[in-house]
PASEMAR-859629 format. One line per 5 residues: number of its first residue (from 1); their letters; for each residue x, y negated, z negated of C-alpha. Coordinates in nm, 4 decimals, always signed. Layout:
N
NUM> a> X/Y/Z | ...
This chain:
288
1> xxxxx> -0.1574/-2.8064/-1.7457 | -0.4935/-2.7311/-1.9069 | -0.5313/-2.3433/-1.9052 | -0.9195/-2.4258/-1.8404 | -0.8772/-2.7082/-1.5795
6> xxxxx> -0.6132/-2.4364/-1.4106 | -0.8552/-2.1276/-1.3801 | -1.1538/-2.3754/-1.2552 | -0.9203/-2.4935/-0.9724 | -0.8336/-2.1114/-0.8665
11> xxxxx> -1.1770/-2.0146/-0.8982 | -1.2490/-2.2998/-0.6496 | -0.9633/-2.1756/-0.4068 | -1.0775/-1.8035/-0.4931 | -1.4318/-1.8914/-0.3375
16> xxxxx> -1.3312/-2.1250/-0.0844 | -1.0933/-1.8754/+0.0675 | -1.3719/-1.5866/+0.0652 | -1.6220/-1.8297/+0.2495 | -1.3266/-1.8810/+0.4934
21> xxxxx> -1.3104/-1.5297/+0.5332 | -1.7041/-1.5326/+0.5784 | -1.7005/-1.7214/+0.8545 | -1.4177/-1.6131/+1.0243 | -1.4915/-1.2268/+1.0016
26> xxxxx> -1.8610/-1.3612/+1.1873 | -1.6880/-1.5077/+1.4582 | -1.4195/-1.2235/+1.4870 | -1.7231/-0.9804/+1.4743 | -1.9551/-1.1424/+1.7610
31> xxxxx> -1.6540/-1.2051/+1.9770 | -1.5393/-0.8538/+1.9518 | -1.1871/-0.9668/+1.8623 | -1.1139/-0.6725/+1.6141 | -1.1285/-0.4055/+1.8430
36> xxxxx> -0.9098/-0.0802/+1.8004 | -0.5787/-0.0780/+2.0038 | -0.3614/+0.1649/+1.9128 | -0.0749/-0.0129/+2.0885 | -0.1186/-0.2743/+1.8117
41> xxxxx> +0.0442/-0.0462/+1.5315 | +0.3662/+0.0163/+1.4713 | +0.4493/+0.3866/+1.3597 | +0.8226/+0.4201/+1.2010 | +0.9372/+0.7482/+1.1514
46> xxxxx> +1.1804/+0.7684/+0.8254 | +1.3585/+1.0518/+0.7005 | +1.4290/+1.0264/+0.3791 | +1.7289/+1.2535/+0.1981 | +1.5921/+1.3566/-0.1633
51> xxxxx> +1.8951/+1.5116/-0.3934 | +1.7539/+1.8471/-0.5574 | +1.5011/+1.8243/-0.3110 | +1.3279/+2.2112/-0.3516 | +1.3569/+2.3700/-0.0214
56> xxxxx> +0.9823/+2.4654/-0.0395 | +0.9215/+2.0955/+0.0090 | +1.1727/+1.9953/+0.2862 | +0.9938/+1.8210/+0.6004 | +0.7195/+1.7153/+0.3419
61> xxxxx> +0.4845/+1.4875/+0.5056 | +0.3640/+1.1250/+0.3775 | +0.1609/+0.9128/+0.5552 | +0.2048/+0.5000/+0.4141 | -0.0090/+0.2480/+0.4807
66> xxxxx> -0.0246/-0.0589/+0.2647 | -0.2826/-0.3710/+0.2373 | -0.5916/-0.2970/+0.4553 | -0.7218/-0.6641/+0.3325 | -1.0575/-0.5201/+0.4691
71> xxxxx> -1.3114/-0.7848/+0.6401 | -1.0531/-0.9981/+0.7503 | -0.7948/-0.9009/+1.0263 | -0.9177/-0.5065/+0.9883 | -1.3007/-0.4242/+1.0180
76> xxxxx> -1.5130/-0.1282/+1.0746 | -1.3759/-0.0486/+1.4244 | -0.9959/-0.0836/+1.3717 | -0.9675/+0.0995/+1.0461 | -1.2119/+0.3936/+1.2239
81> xxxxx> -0.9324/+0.4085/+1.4910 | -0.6855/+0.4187/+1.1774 | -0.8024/+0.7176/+1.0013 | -0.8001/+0.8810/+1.3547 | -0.4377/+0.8608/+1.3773
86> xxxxx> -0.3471/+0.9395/+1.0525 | -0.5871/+1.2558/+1.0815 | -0.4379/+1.3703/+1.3997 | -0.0464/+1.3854/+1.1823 | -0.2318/+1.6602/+0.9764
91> xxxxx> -0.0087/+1.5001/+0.6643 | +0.0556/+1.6405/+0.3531 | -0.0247/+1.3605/+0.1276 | -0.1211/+1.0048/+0.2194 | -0.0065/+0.7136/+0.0115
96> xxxxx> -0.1793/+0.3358/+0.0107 | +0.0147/+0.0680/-0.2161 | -0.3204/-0.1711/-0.2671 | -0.4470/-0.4594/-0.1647 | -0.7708/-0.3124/+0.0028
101> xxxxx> -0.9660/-0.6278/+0.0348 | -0.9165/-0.9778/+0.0325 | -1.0897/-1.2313/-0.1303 | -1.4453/-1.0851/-0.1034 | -1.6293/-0.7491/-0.2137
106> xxxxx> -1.9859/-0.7421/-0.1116 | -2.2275/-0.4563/-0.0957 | -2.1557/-0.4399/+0.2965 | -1.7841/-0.4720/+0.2487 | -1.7484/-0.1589/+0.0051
111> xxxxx> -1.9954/+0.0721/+0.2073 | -1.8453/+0.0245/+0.5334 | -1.4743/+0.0600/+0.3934 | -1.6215/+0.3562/+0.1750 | -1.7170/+0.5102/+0.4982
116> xxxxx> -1.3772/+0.4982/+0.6660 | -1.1340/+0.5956/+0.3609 | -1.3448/+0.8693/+0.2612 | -1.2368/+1.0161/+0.6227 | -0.9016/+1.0562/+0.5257
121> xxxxx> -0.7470/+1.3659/+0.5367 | -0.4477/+1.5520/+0.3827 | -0.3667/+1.9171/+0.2363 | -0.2459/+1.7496/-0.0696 | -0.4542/+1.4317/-0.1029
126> xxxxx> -0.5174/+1.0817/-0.1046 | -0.2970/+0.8214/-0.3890 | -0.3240/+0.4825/-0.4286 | -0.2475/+0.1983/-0.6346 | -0.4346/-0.1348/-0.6978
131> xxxxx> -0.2522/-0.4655/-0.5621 | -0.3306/-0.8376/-0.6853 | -0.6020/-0.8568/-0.4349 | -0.7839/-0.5715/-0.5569 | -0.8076/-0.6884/-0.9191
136> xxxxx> -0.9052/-1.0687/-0.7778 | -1.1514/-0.8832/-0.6188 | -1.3097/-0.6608/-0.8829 | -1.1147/-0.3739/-1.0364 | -1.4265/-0.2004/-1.1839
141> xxxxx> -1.5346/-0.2163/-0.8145 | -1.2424/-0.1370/-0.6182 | -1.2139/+0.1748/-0.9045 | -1.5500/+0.3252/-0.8065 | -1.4519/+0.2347/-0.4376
146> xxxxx> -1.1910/+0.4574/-0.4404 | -1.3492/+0.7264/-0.6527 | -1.6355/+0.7418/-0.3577 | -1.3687/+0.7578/-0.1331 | -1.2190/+1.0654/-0.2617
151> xxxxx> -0.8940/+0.8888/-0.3217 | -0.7163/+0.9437/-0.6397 | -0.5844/+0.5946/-0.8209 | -0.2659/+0.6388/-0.9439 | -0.2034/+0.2586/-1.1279
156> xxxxx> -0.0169/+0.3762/-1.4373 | -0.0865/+0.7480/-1.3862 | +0.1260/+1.0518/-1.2123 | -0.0131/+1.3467/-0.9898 | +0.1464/+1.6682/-0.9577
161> xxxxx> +0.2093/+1.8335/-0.6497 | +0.3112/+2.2505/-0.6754 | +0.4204/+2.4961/-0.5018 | +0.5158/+2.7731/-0.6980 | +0.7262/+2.6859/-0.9318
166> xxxxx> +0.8100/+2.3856/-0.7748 | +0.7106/+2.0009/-0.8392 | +0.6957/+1.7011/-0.6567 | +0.5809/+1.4196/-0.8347 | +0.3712/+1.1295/-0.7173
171> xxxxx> +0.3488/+0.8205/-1.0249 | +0.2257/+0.4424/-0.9351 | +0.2077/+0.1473/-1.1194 | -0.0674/-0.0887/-1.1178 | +0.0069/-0.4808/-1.0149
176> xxxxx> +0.3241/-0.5830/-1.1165 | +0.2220/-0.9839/-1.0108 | -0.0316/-0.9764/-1.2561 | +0.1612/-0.8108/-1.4976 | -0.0426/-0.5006/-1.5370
181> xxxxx> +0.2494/-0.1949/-1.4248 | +0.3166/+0.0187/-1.7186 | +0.6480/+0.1607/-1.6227 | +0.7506/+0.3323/-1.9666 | +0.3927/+0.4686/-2.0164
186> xxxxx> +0.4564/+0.6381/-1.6425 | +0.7691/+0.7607/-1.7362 | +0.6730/+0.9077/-2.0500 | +0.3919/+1.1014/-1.8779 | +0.6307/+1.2114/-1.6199
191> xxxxx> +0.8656/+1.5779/-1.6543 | +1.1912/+1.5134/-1.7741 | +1.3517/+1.6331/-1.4547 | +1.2406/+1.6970/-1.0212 | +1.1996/+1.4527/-0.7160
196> xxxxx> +0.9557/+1.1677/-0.7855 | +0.7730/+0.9153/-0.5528 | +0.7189/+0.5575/-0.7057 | +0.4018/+0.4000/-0.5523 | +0.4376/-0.0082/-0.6102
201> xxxxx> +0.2507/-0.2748/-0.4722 | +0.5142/-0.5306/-0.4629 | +0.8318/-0.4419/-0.3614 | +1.0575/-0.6707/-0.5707 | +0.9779/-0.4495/-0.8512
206> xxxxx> +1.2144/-0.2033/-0.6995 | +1.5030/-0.3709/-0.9048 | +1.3633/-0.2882/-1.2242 | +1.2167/+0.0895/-1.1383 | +1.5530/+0.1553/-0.9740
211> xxxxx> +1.7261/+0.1142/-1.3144 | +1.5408/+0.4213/-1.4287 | +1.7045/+0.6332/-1.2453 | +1.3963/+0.8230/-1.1965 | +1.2869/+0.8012/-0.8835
216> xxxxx> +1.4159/+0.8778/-0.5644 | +1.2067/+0.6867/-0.3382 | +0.9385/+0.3625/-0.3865 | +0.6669/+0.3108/-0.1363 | +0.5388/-0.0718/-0.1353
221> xxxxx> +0.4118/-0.3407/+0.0540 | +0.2470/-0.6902/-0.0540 | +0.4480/-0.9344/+0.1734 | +0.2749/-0.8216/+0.5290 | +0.6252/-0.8415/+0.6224
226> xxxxx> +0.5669/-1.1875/+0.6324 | +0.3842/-1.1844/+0.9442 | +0.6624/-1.3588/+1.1219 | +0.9686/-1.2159/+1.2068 | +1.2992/-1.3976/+1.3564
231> xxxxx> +1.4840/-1.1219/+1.4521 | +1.8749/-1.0829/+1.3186 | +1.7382/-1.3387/+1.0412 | +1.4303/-1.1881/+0.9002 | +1.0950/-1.3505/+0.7658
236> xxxxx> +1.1137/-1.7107/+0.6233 | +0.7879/-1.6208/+0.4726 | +0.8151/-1.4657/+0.1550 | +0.5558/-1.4417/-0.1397 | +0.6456/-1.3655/-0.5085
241> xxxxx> +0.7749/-1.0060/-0.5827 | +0.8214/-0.9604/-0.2130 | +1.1405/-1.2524/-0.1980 | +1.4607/-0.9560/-0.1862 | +1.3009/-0.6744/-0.0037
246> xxxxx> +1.0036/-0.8213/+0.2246 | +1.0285/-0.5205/+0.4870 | +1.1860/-0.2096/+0.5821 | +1.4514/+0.0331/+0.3768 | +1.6754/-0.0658/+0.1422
251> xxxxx> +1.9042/+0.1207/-0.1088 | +1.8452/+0.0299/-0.4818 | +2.1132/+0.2180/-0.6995 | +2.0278/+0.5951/-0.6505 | +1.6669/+0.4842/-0.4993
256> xxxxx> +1.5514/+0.4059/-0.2033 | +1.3124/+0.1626/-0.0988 | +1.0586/+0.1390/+0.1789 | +0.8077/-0.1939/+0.2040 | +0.5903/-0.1419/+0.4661
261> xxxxx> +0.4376/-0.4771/+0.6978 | +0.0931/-0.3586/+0.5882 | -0.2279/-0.2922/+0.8018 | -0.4402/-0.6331/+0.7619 | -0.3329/-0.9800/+0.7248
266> xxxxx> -0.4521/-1.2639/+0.4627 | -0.4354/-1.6031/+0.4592 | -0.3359/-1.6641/+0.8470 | -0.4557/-1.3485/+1.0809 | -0.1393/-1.3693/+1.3235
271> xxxxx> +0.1237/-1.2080/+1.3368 | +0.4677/-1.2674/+1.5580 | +0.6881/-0.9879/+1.5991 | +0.5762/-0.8226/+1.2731 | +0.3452/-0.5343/+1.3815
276> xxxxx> +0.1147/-0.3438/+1.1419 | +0.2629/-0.0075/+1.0240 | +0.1392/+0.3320/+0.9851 | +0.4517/+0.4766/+0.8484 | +0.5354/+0.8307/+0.8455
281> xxxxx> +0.7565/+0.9421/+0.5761 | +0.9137/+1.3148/+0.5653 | +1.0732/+1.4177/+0.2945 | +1.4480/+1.6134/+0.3975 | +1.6443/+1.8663/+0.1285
286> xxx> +2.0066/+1.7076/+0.0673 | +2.3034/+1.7494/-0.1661 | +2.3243/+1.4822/-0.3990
């Protein structure tokens, strides 16, 4: 196919879908559909064994949430009543694997999802990585989003945290579907040796980081969990780099793998036996 005639028929689809999500974010507004319920979320607690783990940071607390797709399913009042629950865990570090808006990134958009991420709080910060959404959207944009919202983007980059001596290491990669993760420039950036978190929009990408041997845990999300979920048989929805690990913990080599169902939903805002997660991850000392 024509490389030209192919990006004029997703631009079409790109601005169809955002005047889809126009209108339907209207009528969600003025019928008062996306009110907060906390009963809506889902809240998994994992504890997650870390060889060499240093004892200073056993019971380490993460707080995961994944693909906010704000102005769709999520809107001013649900994601308020989101960063009131987070708040109240008093986390050590929170962690959001991208996609923070859909297909559309207006002035109103970014200030009122400016005003609700900026609320986040944790002793050692707020990390994030872009998803595909995020760069359809605008990276420049999302970029200073996150910047105003006092949340540090980790696509490509690693964070430190210390204590003491010690080091835990936080490194993300930015979209692996659009083929902008820079795993080896990560790596290289990274110290040779102690406990590192991989923050990954898609989840499939798990089967290449895992072959590193350099992480202990990924943190990802991208397939919403599919949104519908047959239980003892799983989703039967699943998007690229979400087809092997769509939702939940797996085991990847020596690494373990969480992909979380995600805040917000996309192209169809339902979801059947698939509820949104906040995730709460704590971190526990083991023998390797």
């Amino acid at each position: 196919m024509n490389p030209t005639a192919n990006k004029t028929r997703q631009d079409f689809s790109y601005t169809l879908r955002a005047k889809i999500q126009k209108i339907s974010s209207n009528f969600a507004t003025k019928t008062n559909w996306r009110n907060f319920n906390p009963k809506t979320f889902q809240h998994p607690q994992l504890n997650i064994p870390i060889p060499h783990l240093p004892p200073i940071f056993h019971n380490y607390h993460i707080i995961h949430i994944s693909d906010i797709h704000y102005g769709q399913w999520i809107a001013t009042e649900r994601l308020k009543g989101i960063t009131t629950l987070i708040n109240q865990t008093h986390p050590d570090a929170i962690v959001i694997t991208g996609d923070f808006v859909s297909y559309r990134l207006d002035e109103k958009i970014t200030e009122e999802l400016t005003a609700q991420l900026k609320k986040l709080q944790a002793k050692d910060g707020v990390f994030a990585v872009l998803g595909n959404h995020d760069h359809w959207a605008g990276t420049k944009k999302i970029k200073t989003l996150l910047k105003k919202s006092n949340i540090k983007d980790l696509s490509n980059q690693i964070h430190i945290i210390k204590r003491k001596e010690f080091k835990l290491i936080f490194a993300g990669v930015d979209s692996v579907m659009l083929k902008k993760a820079q795993l080896e420039t990560v790596i290289k950036k990274m110290p040779k040796k102690g406990p590192a978190i991989l923050l990954a929009h898609e989840p499939d990408f798990a089967s290449t980081s895992a072959l590193t041997n350099r992480f202990n845990l990924q943190l990802s999300g991208h397939s919403h969990g599919g949104q519908f979920y047959i239980p003892k048989l799983g989703t039967p929805f699943r998007g690229p780099y979400a087809l092997h690990y769509p939702h939940g913990l797996y085991k990847i080599n020596n690494m373990t793998l969480f992909t979380n169902t995600g805040l917000g939903t996309n192209s169809y805002w339902l979801r059947i036996n698939c509820p949104p997660q906040i995730a709460t991850i704590n971190l526990l000392k083991c023998t390797p």
